[in-house]
C-alpha positions as a printed Julia matrix, in Angstrom:
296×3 Matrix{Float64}:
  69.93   39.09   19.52
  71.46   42.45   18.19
  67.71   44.01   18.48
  68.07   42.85   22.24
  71.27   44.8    22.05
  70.63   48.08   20.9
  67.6    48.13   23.43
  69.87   47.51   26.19
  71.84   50.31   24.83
  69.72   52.85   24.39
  68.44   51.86   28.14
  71.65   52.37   29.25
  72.51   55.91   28.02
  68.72   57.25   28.14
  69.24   58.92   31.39
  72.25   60.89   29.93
  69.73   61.97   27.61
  67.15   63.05   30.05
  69.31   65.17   32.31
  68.98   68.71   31.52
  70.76   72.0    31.92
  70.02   74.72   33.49
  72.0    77.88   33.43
  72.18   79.56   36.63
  72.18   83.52   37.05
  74.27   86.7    38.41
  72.3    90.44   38.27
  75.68   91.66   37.02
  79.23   90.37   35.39
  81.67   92.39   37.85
  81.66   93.64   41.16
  83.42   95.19   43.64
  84.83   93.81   46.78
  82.44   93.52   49.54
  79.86   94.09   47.08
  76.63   91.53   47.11
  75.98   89.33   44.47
  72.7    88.2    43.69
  72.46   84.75   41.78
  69.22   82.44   40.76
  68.13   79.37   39.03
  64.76   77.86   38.46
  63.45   74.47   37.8
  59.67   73.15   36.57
  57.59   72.24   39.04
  57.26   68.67   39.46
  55.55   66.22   40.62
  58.33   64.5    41.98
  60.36   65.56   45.13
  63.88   66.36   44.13
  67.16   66.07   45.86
  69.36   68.78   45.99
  73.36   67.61   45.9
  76.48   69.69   46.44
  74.86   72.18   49.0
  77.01   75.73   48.86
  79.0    75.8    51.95
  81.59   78.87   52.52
  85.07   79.58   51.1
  88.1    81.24   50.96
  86.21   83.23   47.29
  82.72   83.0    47.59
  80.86   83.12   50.86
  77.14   82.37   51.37
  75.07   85.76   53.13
  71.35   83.94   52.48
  69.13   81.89   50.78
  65.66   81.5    50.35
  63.21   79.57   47.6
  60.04   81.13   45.7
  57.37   78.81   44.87
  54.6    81.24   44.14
  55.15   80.97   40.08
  54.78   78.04   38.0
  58.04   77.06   38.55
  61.04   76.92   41.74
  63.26   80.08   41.93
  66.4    79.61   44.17
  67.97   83.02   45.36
  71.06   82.67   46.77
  72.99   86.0    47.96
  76.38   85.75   48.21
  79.79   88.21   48.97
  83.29   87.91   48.13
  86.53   89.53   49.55
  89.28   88.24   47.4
  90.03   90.22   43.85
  89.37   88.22   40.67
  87.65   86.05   38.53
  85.33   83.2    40.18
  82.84   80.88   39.59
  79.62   80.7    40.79
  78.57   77.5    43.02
  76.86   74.48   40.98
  73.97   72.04   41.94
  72.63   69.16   40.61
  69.21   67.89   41.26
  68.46   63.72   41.21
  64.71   61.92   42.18
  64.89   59.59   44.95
  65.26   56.9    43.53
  68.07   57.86   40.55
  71.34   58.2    40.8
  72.2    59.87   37.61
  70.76   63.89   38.08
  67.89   65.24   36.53
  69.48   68.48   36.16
  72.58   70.32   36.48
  72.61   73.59   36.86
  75.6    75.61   35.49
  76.81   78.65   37.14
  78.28   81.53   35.17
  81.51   83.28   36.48
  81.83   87.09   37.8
  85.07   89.32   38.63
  85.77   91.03   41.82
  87.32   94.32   41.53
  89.27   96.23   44.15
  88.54  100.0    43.24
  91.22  102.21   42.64
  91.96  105.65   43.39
  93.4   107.78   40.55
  95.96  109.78   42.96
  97.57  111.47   39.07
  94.46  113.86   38.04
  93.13  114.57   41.97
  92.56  118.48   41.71
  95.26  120.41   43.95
  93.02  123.62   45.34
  94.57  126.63   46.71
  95.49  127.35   49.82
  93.26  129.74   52.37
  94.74  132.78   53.42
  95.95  132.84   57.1
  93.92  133.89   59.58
  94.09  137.38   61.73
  95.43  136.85   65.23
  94.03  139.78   66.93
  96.58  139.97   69.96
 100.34  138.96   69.56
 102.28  136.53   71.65
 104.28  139.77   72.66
 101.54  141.76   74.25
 100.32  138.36   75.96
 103.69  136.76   77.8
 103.72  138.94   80.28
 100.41  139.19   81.43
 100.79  135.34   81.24
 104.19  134.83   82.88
 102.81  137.08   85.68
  99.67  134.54   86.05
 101.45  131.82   85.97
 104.24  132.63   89.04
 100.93  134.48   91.32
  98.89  130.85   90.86
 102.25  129.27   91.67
 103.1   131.02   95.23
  99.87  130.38   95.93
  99.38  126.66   95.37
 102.57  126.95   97.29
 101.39  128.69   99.93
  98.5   126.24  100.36
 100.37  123.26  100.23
 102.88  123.92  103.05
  99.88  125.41  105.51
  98.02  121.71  105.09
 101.07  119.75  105.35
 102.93  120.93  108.19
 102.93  118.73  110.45
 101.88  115.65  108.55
 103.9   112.82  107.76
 103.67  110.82  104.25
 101.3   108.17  104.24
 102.34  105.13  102.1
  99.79  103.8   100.01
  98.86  100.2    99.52
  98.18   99.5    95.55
  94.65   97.69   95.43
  94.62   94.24   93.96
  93.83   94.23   90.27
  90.24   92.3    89.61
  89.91   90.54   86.92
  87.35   89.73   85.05
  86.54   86.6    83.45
  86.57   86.87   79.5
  82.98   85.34   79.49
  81.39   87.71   81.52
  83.24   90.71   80.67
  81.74   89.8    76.7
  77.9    88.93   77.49
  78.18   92.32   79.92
  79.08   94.01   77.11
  76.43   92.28   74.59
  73.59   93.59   77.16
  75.01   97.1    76.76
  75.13   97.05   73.15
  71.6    96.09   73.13
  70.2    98.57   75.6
  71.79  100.7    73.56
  69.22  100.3    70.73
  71.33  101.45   67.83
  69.29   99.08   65.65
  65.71  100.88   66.32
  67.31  104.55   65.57
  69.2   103.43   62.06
  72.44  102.7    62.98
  73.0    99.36   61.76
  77.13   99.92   61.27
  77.39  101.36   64.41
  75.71   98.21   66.02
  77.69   95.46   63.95
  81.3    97.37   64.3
  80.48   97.23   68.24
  79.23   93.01   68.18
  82.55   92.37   65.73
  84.57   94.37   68.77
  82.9    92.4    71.02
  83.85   88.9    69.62
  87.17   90.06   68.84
  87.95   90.88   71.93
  86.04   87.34   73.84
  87.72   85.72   71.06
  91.57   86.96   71.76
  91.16   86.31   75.75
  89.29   82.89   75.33
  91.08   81.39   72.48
  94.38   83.63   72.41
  93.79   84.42   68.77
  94.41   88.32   67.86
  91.11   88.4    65.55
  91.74   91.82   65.62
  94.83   91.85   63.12
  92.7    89.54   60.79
  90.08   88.7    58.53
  87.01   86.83   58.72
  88.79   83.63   56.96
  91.8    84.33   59.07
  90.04   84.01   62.14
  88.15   80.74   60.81
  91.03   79.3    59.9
  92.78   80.05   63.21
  89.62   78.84   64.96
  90.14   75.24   63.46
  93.05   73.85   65.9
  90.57   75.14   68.95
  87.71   73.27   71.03
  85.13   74.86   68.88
  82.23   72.57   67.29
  81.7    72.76   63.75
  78.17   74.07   64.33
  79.68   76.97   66.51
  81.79   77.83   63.64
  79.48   78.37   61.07
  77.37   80.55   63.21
  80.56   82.6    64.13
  81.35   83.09   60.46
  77.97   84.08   59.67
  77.75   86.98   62.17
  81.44   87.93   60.89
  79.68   87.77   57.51
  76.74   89.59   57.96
  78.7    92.16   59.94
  81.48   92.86   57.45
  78.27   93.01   54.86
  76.96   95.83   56.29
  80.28   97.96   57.22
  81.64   97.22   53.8
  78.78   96.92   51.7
  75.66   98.75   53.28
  73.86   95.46   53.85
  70.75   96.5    56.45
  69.88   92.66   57.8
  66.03   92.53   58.67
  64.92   92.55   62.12
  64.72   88.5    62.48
  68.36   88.6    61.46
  69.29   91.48   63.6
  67.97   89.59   66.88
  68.99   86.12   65.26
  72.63   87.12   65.49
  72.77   88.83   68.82
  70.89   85.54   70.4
  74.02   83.18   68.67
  76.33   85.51   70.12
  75.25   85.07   73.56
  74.88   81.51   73.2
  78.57   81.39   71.94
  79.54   82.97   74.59
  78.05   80.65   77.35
  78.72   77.24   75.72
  83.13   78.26   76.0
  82.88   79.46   79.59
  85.94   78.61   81.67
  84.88   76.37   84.3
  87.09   76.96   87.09
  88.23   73.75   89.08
């Protein structure tokens, strides 16, 4: 009976002994804000098809750029590139891997932590150089006044002059203020998408220019369709302002990845590739199109 026992026992806690660890990895310790951070993990390749649990989804810390997953070695590499906008120290997302048909994981991978630094600017030791000498004026204001005085009354007799020969004998005519056209939010936004793209800042190596325009863009769509002033906030302030609206959840996430990406590559020098640079613009439109107004 107690040899029964301890075999039910050790049954029992084996799979706490199989799980392993994994320590996942960041290229550097401490970053800046808006700076990208670049973390991995591998596994062994198996024979087995895993399950990955606790997918990374975006916060108010850490928010997800891309991710991709290298097979080519003898083992699974998961890059994951990430970005953060709020100063201080935070932890890296965690995963745990489990076979299909085990729920205890095979392995847990631990993330390390990294600081986010905002830079300062030493405004004590900045080097105060001197001041130019002034400039030469060759002619004084003296020797010009009255050459410019006289100038000045000649073109006004003369306007004068002109004005009462054409409007002798005419009476005023009252003019009728044209109506003001507006135009819808939607259309006035995918108008301006197709400009930005005939533009093509993207083909001539303007990426910033091309993302502060399509973040102007939104803001602006944004601010008339949902009457939320995205341009007085951040990318988590507009997400969290979008969450009271008649937006899906699917539409959200694609907004706060082109906010992403955009603020990537104004703050942080990011250049997307081209299948992101197209990918973006083509969610924009769609955006766009699935909030029209309909008018009744």
């Amino acid at each position: 009976m107690k040899k029964i026992l301890i075999i039910i026992c050790l049954l029992s806690v084996y799979p706490l002994f199989a799980q392993k660890n994994i320590q996942g990895s960041a290229d550097k310790k401490s970053y800046m804000v808006g700076d990208v951070i670049q973390y991995s993990f591998s596994l062994p390749k198996s024979d087995k098809q895993l399950n990955l649990s606790s997918p990374f989804a975006f916060s108010d810390t850490i928010q997800l750029v891309t991710n991709t997953i290298d097979t080519s070695s003898d083992k699974i590499t998961y890059h994951y590139t990430l970005v953060s906008f709020v100063e201080g120290i935070h932890k890296l997302p965690e995963f745990q891997f489990y076979s299909p048909a085990d729920t205890i994981p095979m392995y847990n991978i631990n993330s390390p932590t990294v600081e986010i630094i905002v830079p300062t600017i030493d405004t004590v030791n900045i080097e105060v150089k001197p001041l130019k000498g002034l400039m030469k004026i060759p002619l004084t204001l003296k020797e010009i006044l009255p050459f410019s005085i006289g100038g000045v009354v000649l073109a006004g007799i003369i306007i004068a002059i002109i004005y009462f020969v054409r409007n002798k004998d005419r009476r005023p005519k009252i003019l009728q203020p044209k109506p003001e056209v507006i135009i819808p939010e939607d259309e006035e936004a995918l108008s301006n998408l197709n400009r930005l793209k005939q533009a093509r800042l993207l083909e001539t190596g303007q990426e910033k220019q091309h993302y502060i325009a399509l973040s102007e863009i939104l803001w602006q769509y944004i601010y008339r369709r949902f009457n939320v002033n995205a341009f007085e906030m951040t990318t988590n302030q507009i997400m969290e302002n979008l969450e009271n609206k008649d937006v899906t959840y699917e539409d959200k996430n694609k907004l706060n990845n082109i906010f992403s990406t955009s603020d990537l590559v104004k703050f942080a020098k990011y250049i997307p590739d081209t299948r992101t640079n197209l990918s973006l613009l083509d969610d924009s439109e769609d955006l766009i199109k699935n909030y029209k107004h309909i008018v009744r």
